[in-house]
N, C-alpha and C positions, 0 to 999 in steps of 0.2 A: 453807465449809459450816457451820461453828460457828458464825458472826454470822448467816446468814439464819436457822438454827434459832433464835437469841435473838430477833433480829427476830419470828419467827414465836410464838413462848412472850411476849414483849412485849405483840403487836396481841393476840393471847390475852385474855393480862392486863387491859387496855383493856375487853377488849368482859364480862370480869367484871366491874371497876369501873364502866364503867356501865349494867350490870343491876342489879349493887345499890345506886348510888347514886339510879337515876332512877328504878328499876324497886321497889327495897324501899324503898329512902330510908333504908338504913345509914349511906351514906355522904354528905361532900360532894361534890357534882361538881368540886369543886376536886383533887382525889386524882388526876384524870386528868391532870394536869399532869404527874405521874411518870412514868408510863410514856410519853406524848409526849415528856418532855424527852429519857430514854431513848432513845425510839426515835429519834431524832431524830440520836444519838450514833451509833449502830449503823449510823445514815445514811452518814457521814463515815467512821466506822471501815468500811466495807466498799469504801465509792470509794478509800480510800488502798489494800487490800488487793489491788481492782482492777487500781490502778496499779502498785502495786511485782507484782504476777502479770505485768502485761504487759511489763512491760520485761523479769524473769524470764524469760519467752518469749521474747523479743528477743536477748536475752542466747543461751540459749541457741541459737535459731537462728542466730547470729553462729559462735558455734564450730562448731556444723555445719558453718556453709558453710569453713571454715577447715580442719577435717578433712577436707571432700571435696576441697578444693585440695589439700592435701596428700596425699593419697592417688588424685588425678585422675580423681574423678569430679565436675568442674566445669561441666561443656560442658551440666548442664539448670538452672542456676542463675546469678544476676549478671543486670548489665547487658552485652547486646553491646555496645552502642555503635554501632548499627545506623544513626542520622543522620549519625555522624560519617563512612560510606562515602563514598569520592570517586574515581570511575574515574580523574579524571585526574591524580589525586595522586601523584607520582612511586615509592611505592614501597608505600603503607599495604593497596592489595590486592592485591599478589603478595606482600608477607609475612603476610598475616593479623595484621595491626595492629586490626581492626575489625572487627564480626562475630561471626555464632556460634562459640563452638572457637576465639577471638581472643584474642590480648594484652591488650588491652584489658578481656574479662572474664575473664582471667585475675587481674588485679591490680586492674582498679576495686571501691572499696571507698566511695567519697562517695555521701552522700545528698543532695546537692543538684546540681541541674544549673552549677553554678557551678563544684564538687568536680570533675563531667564533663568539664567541657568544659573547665579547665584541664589534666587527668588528658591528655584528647586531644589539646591542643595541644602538650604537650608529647610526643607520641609521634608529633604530625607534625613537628616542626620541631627540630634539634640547637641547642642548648645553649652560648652559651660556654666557654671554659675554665673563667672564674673561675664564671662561675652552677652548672656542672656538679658543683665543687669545692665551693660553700655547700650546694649542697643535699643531697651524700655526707653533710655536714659534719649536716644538718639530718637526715636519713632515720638514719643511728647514735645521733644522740639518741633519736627517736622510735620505734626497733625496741623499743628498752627500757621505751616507756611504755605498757605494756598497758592500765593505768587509764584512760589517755587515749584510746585506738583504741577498748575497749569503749564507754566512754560515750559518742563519738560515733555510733557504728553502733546504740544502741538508743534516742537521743535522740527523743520525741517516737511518739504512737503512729501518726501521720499518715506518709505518705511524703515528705519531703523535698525528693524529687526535684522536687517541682512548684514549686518555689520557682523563679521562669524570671528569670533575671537579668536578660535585656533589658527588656523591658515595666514592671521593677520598678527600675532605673537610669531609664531615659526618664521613667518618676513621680516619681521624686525629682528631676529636673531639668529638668523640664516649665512655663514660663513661669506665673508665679502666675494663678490666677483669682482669687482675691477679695485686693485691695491696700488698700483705704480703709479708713482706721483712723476715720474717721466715720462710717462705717457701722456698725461693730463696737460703737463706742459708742452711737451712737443706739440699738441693738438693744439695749444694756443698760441703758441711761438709760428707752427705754420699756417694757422688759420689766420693770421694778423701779415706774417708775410705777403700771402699770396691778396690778400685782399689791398695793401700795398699795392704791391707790382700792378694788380687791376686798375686801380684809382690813375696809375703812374700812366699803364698805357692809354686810358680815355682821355686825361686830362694832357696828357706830354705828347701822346702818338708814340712811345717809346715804351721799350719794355717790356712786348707783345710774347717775345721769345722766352723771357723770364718768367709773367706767367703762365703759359703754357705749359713750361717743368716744373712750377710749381703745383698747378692744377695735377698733373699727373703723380707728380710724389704726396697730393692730397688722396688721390683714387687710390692710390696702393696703399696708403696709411691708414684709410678707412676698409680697405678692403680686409687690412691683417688683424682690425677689432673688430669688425663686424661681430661675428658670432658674441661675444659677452656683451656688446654695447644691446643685442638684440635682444640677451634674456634680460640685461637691466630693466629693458624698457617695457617689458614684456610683463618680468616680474610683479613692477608696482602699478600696473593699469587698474586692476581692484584692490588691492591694497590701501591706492591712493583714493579712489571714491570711498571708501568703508573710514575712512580717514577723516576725510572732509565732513560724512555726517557725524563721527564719533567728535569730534570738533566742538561740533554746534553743542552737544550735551557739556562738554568741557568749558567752555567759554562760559555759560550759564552759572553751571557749580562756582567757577573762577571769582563770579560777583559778591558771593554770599560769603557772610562770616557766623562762623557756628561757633556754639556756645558748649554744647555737652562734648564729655570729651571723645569720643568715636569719631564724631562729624568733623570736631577741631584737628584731629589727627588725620584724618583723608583730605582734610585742605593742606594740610603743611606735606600729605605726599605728592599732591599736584604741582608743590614747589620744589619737591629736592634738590630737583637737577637744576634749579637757579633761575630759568626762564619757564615763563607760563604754557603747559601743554599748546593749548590753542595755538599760541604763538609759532611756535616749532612747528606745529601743522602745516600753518600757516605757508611757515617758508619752503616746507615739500610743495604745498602746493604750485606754489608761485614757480618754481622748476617744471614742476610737471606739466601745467598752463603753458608754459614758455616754450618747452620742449615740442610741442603742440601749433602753438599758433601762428610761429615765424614760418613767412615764404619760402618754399621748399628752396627753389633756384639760391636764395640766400642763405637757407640753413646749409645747403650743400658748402655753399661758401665759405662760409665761419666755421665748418665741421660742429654744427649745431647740436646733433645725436649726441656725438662725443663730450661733447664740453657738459651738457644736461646731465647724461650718464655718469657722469663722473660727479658731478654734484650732487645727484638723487644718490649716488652710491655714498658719498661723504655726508650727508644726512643720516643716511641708516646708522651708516658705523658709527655715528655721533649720537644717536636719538632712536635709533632703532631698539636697543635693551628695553626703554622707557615704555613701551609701546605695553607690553606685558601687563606693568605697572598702571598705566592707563585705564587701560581693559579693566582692570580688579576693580580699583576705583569707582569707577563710573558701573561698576555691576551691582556692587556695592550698596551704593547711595541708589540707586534705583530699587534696588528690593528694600532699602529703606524707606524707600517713598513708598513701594505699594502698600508695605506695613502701614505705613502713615496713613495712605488714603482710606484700608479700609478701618483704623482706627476711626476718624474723621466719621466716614459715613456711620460706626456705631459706637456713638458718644457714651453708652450706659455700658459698652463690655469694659470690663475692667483689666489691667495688667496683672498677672497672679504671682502670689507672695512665693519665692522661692527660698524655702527650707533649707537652711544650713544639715539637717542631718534626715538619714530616710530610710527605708522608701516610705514615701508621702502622697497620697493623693487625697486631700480633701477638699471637695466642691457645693457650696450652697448655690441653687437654681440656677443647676448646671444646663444648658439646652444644644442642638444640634448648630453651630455656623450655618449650616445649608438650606435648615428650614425656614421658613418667613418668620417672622417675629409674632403674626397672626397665627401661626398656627403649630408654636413651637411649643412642648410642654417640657418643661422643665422640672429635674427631680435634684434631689442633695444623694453624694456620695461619699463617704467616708473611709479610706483604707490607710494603715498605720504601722508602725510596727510592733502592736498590738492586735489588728485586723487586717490579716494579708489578704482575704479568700471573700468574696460573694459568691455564692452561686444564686444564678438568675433563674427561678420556671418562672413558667407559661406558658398560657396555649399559642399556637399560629396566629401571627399576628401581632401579639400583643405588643411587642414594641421592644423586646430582648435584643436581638441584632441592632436594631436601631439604639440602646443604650450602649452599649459594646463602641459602636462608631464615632458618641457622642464625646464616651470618655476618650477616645485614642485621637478625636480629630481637635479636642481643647488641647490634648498633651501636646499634640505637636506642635498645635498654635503657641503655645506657653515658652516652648522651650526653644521654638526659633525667635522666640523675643516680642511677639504680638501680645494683644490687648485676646481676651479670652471669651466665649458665650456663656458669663454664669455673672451671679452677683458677687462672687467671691471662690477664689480657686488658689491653694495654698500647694503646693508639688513638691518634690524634691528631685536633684539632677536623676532620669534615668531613661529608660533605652526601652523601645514599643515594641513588642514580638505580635500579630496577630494573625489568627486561624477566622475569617467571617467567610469567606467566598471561595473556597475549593471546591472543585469540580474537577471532572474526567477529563481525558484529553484522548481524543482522538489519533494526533498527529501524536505526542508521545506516547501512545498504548498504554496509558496510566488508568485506575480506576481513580474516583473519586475518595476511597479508603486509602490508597497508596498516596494518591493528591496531599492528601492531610497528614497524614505519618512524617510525611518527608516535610513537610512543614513544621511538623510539631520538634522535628530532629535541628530543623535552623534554627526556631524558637529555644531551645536546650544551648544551642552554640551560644547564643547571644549573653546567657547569664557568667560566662568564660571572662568577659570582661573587667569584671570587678563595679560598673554602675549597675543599681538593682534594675532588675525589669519589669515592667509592664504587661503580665500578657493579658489577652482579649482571647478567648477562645468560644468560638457560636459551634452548638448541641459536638462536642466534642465526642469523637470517634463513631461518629453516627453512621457510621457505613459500614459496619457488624455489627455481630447478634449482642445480643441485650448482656447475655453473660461476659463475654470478653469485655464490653466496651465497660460493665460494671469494674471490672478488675482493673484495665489498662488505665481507663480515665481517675481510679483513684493513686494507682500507682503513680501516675505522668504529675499529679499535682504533687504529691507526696516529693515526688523529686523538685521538684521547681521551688517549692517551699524552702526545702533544707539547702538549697542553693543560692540563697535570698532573693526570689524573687516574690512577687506578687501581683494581684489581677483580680480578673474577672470569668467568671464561664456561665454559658447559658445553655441550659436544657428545657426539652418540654416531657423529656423520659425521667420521673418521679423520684426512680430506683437512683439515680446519680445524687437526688438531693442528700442521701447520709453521708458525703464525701464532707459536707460542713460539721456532721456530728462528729465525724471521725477525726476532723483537724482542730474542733473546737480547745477553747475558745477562742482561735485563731483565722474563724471562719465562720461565717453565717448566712442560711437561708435570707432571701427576699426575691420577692415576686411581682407579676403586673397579673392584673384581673380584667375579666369580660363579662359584658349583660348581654342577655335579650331582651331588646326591647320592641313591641311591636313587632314580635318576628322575626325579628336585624339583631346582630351583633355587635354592639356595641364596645369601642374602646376608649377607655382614659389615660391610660398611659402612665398612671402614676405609679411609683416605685412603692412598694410596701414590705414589711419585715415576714418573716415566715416563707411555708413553703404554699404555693398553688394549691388550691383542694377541686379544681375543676378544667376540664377537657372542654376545647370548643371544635374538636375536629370531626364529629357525626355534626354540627350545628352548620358546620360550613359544608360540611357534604349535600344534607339537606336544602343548604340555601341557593347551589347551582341547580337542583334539579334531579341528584342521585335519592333512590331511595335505599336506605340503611335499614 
């Protein structure tokens, strides 16, 4: 507000120096140099003010959104992650890995789709040991470095995220269009000519004729590149902005010196090639600026196009491979910062102990990520390879699918390398198969039983691998009669078992619960229970040993208003 008032008392100024310099003739018109040089400062001084205000902005919508994670009001803010859905992904949409109210924007924190879409790959796919192990090793480093999380997330006033990795790899390793290094020089050899002969005829009156055949052997020279000089330029127009912001996150990283070795290892790739990413940028830039801002009449001159073109094109061939390399990098460190951030925002989850040998899941006050901290109940779960098998009853409600989501959305927090929602979670490397959220489908003419089948058929694919599996299966084959689904649901574990995998299932149909008698002692009954209290149905959520001895489904019929 201060500097447009000076600004404005300035132009003031001005238009009194020259009334009385032109208008009384007090003054010289020279005097009006001052107040232009002036204002000319207050120019500068306001864009810098501009700039540090908008990153301020930035800045502070950054904690914003950090306090509403913390306090869970998330679900109108972030990225979903909403491209990365995949029905037939084995587990990412029956836990809400993707999506509105998702894990994914729970914790994505990159501005670049590079940041994205490494953030997502890692939250479809489990993690080695060792990779699991560097990157605990990298995300405890970088809970610590606030410095470094802010300055990423307010970098640039543009959004980031349009920075599209593929289309800007395939440029950078896209077969050269312009190769001849005789061309480049003839464009300079006659552009240096003719601008000669020019100088020669203004300055001598001589030489007129000269260039004029040279002006014309310019037109026909440019007329036989034209087409490749037009896709050069044509080419890097977004390329080169997608460039400049990926830049800005490169220049940042470039300051920092990292300690664990993952971090230490993606600085030394920012250097391979000997000179500092940013830097290289840099010098595309300064081309493409160039190619840009010179007076046409003069670019025509100098064969301006050409000479750029052939520079942006001896850039790529020199620096364009690296681009790839970049991209990874910088996707990289940013889903290691959103890990970091939401480790940060919850100081009491812990990183889970990863098991040399398995399958292994054991979890003390294990709770849902998704739920508030207010109102998350937490239960301990124990599977081994002594205890492959839970089966979960209960009535509607109770909180079975909800346990199901709990374990599979810790497993995948664990095993892309985050901090976990339990006070203790011990796992060993393996692979998530899940059945929670099958339904019919319309557009493919599937039932809801076919829905499931052919899931439970991917599920069977995944123990192919050799790491054990994980399955999660909610009220399994529940879309036939009680006889079959008694046979098939003992038979389908019975296989999965001898396969090595191991899990979870949940029913609230009774008759499934002897599937634990039958695999015991490799398997066992637990349950969740319900009150009425005052009339109300009451739940607590807590995980208990045995089977169910009670129905709440005449209780809920009742409590809309059916009579039973």
């Amino acid at each position: 507000m201060r500097v447009s008032i000076l600004r404005l008392i300035v132009f003031l100024a001005a238009l009194v120096i020259s009334w009385l310099s032109f208008g009384s003739g007090l003054f010289s018109g020279w005097w009006l140099l001052l107040p232009a040089a002036a204002f000319l400062v207050l120019l500068q001084l306001h864009e810098r003010i501009r700039v540090a205000r908008g990153r301020f902005e930035r800045a502070a919508a950054y904690y914003s959104r950090g306090i509403d994670r913390i306090e869970g009001r998330w679900r109108d803010c972030g990225e979903p992650g909403n491209r990365f859905l995949d029905e037939d992904h084995p587990y990412a949409g029956d836990l809400d890995i993707f999506g509105t109210g998702s894990l994914f924007q729970l914790i994505c924190g990159a501005r670049t789709r590079a940041g994205e879409e490494t953030l997502a790959s890692w939250l479809r796919a489990p993690a080695s040991a060792g990779v699991i192990l560097a990157r605990q090793e990298a995300i405890e480093e970088l809970r610590a470095g606030l410095d470094l999380r802010e300055d990423l997330a307010v970098i640039g006033a543009e959004g980031l995220a349009g920075v599209n990795p593929g289309p800007l790899s395939d440029w950078g390793t896209a077969p050269p269009l312009l190769v001849s290094r005789r061309m480049r020089i003839a464009a300079a050899l006659l552009s240096t000519a003719t601008t000669l002969s020019l100088a020669s005829w203004l300055v001598r009156d001589s030489g007129m004729y000269v260039f004029l055949l040279l002006a014309a052997l310019q037109g026909v020279f440019s007329f036989s590149v034209r087409r490749g000089i037009q896709q050069v330029l044509e080419a890097v127009e977004r390329p080169g902005q997608d460039l400049e912001l990926l830049s800005m996150v490169l220049r940042r990283l470039e300051l920092e010196r990292f300690q664990s070795s993952r971090l230490a290892a993606l600085g030394l790739e920012l250097t391979a090639g000997g000179t500092l990413p940013s830097r290289q940028i840099a010098g595309l830039n300064r081309r493409i600026t160039m190619q840009k801002q010179l007076f046409r009449p003069i670019a025509a001159l100098l064969l301006w196009d050409i000479q750029m073109a052939y520079a942006i094109e001896s850039w790529r061939i020199g620096s364009g491979r690296l681009v790839a390399r970049w991209l990874a990098v910088c996707g990289e460190m940013e889903a290691l910062c959103s890990l970091a951030g939401y480790a940060y925002e919850h100081p009491l989850d812990p990183f889970p102990e990863i098991a040399a040998t398995g399958p292994h899941f054991e979890a003390e006050g294990m709770g849902h990520p998704l739920i508030h901290e207010d109102h998350c109940v937490r239960n301990d779960i124990r599977l081994s390879p002594d205890l492959l098998v839970l089966v979960v009853s209960g009535s509607n409600m109770s909180g079975k699918s909800t346990l199901l989501r709990t374990v599979g959305t810790n497993a995948v927090l664990g095993l892309a390398g985050s901090p976990v929602r339990a006070r203790r979670l011990k796992l060993s490397p393996l692979v998530v198969g899940a059945s929670v959220q099958r339904k019919d489908s319309l557009h493919a003419g599937t039932s809801r039983f076919y829905a499931e089948i052919t899931r439970l058929r991917h599920i069977v694919d995944l123990t192919a691998g050799g790491t054990p599996l994980l399955f999660l299966l909610d009220e399994l084959l529940h879309g036939t009669n009680s006889r079959d689904r008694g046979i098939g649901a003992e038979a389908f574990i019975r296989d999965l078992v001898r396969r090595g995998a191991f899990g979870l299932l949940t029913t609230h149909d009774l008759a499934l619960a002897h599937i634990a008698d039958v695999l015991a002692p490799r398997a066992e009954n637990v349950h969740f229970e319900d009150a009425i209290e005052n009339g109300k149905l009451v739940f607590d959520y807590r995980l208990r040993p045995g089977i169910v001895r009670r129905s709440n489904a005449l209780e809920l019929m009742r409590s809309i208003g059916l009579e039973v």
